[in-house]
C-alpha positions as CSV (number, residue, x, y, z in Angstrom):
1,X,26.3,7.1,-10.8
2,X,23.6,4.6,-11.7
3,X,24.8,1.2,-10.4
4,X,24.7,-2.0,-12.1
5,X,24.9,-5.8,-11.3
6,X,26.0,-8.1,-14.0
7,X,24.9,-12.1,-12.9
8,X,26.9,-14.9,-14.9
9,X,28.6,-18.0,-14.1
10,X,30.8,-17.9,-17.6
11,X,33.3,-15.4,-16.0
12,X,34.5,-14.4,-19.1
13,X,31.4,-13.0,-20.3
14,X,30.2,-11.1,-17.0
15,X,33.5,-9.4,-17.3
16,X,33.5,-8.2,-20.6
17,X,29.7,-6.8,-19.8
18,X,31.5,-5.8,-16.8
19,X,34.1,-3.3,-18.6
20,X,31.4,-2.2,-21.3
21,X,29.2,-1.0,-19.2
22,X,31.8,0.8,-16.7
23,X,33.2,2.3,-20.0
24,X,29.9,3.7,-20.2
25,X,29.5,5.7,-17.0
26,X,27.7,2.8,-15.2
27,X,29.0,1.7,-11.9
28,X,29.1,-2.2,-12.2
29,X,29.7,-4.8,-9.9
30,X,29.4,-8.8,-10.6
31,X,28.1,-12.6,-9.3
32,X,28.6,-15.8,-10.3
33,X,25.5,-17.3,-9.1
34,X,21.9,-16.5,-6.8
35,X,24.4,-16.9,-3.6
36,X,27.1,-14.4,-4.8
37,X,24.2,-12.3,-6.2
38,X,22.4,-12.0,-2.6
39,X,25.6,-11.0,-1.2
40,X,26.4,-8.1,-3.2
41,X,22.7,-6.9,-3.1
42,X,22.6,-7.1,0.8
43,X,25.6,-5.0,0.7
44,X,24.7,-2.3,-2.1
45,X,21.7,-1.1,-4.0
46,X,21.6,-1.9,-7.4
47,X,19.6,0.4,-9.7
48,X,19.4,-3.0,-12.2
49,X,20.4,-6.3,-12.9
50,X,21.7,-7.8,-16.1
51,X,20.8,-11.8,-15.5
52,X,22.0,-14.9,-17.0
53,X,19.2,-17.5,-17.3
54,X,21.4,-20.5,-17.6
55,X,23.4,-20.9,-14.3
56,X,24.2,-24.2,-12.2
57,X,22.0,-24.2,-9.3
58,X,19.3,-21.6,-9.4
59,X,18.9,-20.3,-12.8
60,X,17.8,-16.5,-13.8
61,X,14.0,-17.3,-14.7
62,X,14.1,-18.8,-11.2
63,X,15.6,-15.5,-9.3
64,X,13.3,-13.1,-10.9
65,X,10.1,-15.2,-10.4
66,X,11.5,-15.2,-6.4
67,X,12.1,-11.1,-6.8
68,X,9.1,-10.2,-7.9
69,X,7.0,-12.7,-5.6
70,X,8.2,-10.6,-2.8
71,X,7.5,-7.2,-4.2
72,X,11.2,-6.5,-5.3
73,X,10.8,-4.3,-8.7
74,X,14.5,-4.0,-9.2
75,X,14.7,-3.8,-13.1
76,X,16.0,-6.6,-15.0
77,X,17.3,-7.8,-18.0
78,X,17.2,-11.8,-18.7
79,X,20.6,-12.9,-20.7
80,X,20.4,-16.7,-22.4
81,X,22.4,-18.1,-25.0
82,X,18.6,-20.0,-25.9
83,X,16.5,-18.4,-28.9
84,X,13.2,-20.4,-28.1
85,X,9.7,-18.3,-28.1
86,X,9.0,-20.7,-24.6
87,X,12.3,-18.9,-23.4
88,X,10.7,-15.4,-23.7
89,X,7.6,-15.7,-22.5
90,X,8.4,-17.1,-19.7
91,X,10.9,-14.0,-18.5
92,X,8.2,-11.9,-19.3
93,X,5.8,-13.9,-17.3
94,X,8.1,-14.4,-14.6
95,X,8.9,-10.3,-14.3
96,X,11.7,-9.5,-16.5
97,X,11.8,-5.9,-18.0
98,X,13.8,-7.1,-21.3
99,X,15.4,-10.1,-22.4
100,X,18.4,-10.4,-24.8
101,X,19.7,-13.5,-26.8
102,X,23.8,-14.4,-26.7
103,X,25.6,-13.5,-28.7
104,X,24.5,-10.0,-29.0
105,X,26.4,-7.0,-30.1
106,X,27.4,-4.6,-26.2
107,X,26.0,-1.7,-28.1
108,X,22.1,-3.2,-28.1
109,X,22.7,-4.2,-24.4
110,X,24.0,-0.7,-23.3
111,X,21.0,0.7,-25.4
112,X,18.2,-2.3,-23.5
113,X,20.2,-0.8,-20.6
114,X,19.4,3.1,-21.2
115,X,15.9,2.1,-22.2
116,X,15.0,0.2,-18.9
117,X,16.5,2.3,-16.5
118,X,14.6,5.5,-18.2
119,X,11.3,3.6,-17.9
120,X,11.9,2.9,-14.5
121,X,12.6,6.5,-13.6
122,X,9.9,7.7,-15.0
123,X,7.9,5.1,-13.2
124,X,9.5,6.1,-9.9
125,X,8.6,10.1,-11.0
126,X,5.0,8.9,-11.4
127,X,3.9,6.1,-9.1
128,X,6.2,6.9,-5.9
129,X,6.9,10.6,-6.3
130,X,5.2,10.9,-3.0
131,X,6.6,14.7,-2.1
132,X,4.2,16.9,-2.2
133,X,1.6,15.2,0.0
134,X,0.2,15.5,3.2
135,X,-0.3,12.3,5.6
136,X,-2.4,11.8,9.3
137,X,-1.6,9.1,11.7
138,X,-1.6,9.6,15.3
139,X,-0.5,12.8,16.4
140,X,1.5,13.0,13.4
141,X,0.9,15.1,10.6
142,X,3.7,14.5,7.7
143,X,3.9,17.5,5.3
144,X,5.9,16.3,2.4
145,X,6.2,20.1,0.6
146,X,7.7,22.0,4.0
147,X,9.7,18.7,4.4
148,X,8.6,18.6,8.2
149,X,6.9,16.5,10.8
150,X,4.5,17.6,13.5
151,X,3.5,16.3,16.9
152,X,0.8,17.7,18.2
153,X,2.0,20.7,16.6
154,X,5.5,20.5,17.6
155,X,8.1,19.7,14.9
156,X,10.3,16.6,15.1
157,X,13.9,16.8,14.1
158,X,14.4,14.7,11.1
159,X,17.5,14.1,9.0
160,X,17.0,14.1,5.4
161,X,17.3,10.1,4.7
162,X,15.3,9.8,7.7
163,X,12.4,12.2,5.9
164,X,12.7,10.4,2.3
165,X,12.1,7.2,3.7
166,X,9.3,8.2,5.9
167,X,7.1,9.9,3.7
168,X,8.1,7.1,0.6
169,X,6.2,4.8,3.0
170,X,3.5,7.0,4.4
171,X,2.4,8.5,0.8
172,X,1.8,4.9,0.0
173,X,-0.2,3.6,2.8
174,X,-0.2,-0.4,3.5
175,X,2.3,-0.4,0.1
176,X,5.1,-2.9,0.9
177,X,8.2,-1.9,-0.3
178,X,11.3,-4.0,-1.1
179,X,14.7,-3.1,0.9
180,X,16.3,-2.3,-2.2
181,X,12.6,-0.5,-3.6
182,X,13.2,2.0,-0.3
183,X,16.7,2.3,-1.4
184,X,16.4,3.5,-4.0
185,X,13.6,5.8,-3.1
186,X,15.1,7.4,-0.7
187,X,17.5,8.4,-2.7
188,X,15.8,9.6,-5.4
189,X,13.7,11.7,-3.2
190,X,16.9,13.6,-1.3
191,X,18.4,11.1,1.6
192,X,22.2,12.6,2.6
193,X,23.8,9.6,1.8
194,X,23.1,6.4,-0.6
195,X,21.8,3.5,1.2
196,X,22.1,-0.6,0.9
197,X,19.6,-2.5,2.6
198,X,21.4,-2.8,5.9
199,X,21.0,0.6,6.1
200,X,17.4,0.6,5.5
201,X,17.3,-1.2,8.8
202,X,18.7,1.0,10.7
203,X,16.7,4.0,9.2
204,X,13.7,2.1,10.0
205,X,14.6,1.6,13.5
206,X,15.8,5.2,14.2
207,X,12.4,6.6,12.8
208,X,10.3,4.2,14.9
209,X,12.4,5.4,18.2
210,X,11.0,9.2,17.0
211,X,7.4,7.8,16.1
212,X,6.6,5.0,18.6
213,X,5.8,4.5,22.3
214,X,7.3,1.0,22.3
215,X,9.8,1.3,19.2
216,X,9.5,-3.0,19.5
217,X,6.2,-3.0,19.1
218,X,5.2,-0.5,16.4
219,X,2.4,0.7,15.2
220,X,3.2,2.7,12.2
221,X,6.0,1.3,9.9
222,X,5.0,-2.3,10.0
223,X,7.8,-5.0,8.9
224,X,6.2,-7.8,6.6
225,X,8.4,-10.7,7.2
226,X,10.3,-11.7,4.0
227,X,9.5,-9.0,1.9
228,X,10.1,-5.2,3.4
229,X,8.0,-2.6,4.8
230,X,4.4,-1.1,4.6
231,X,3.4,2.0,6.5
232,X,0.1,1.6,8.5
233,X,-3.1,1.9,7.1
234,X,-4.3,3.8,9.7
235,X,-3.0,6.9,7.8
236,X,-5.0,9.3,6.3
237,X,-4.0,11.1,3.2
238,X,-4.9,14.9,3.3
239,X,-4.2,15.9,0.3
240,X,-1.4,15.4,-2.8
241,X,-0.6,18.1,-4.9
């Protein structure tokens, strides 16, 4: 079940979104403001966000401008009770995926809703379907299509959230990925279990205890401070089929 976070300070309104959208088949969970919002999002993985523009303290333009400036692609969709061009264009600017004016009837949100998610999946399909190739570093060699990994020609014992996540970031060398980005990955591409961020973590430090020499210091999945994780550069692609 796809899940979905709905940000608004009227509480009113972020519930009735709320039901419509569970009604729906959606998994939904909600915020009040950019605090409440982090919370819930460094506790699950959201497959999009329905954002209110007008909120005390940060407002939605603001959030999504932050997202994407740290490489977070989580879809959203920008909600204001404003109608000005200015409006618009800025959430389109700043990142947004779609924007809808209150008052609007549920049915065209739940359709923006369909519409986005689809475009993102087939944008996972295409530009991170990374299963089917075959990565170099070290003494590693990654084969996405057996699903193994070889050390000098010995396999290494991976589980299956273990494998999604490492070859999401090795078929993407120096890529950073977002916490919630590798999230979702992962389990698009087969993990055993649906992640959060937290646990993104702690996938990321049991693969560089398989991988690494001096798991502190590592060499291969690289943390970028503020923003996620990149997979060396070092890597060589051998082929992608």
């Amino acid at each position: 079940m796809q899940r979905i976070l709905i940000v608004d300070d009227d509480v009113r309104h972020r519930t009735l979104v709320s039901n419509y959208l569970a009604k729906h088949s959606y998994e939904t969970l909600v915020a009040a403001n950019a605090l409440e919002m982090q919370k819930q999002r460094e506790r699950f993985n959201f497959q999009l966000i329905v954002l209110d523009v007008t909120m005390p303290g940060e407002d939605g333009l603001s959030i999504c401008k932050k997202m994407r400036d740290m490489g977070d692609k989580t879809p959203i969709i920008l909600l204001t009770g404003r109608n000005e061009t200015v409006d618009r264009l800025f959430g389109f600017e700043f990142g947004a995926d779609d924007y809808l004016s209150k008052p609007f009837d549920p049915r065209e949100l739940l359709a923006r809703v369909q519409s986005v998610l689809r475009r993102f999946s087939n944008i996972n399909i295409t530009a991170y379907e990374s299963i089917n190739v075959q990565v170099e570093f070290g003494n590693y060699l990654l084969d996405g299509k057996s699903r193994t990994l070889l050390s000098n020609n010995q396999p290494i014992n991976l589980s299956s959230t273990e494998f999604a996540l490492l070859i999401t970031l090795a078929g993407a060398p120096g890529r950073v990925f977002s916490r919630n980005q590798l999230a979702t990955l992962v389990t698009s591409k087969g993990g055993d279990l649906q992640p959060n961020q937290r646990n993104i973590d702690n996938l990321v430090s049991r693969l560089r205890k398989k991988l690494e020499i001096k798991p502190c210091q590592p060499n291969y999945i690289i943390t970028e401070i503020g923003r996620g994780y990149a997979f060396t550069t070092q890597s060589v692609i051998v082929s992608k089929n």
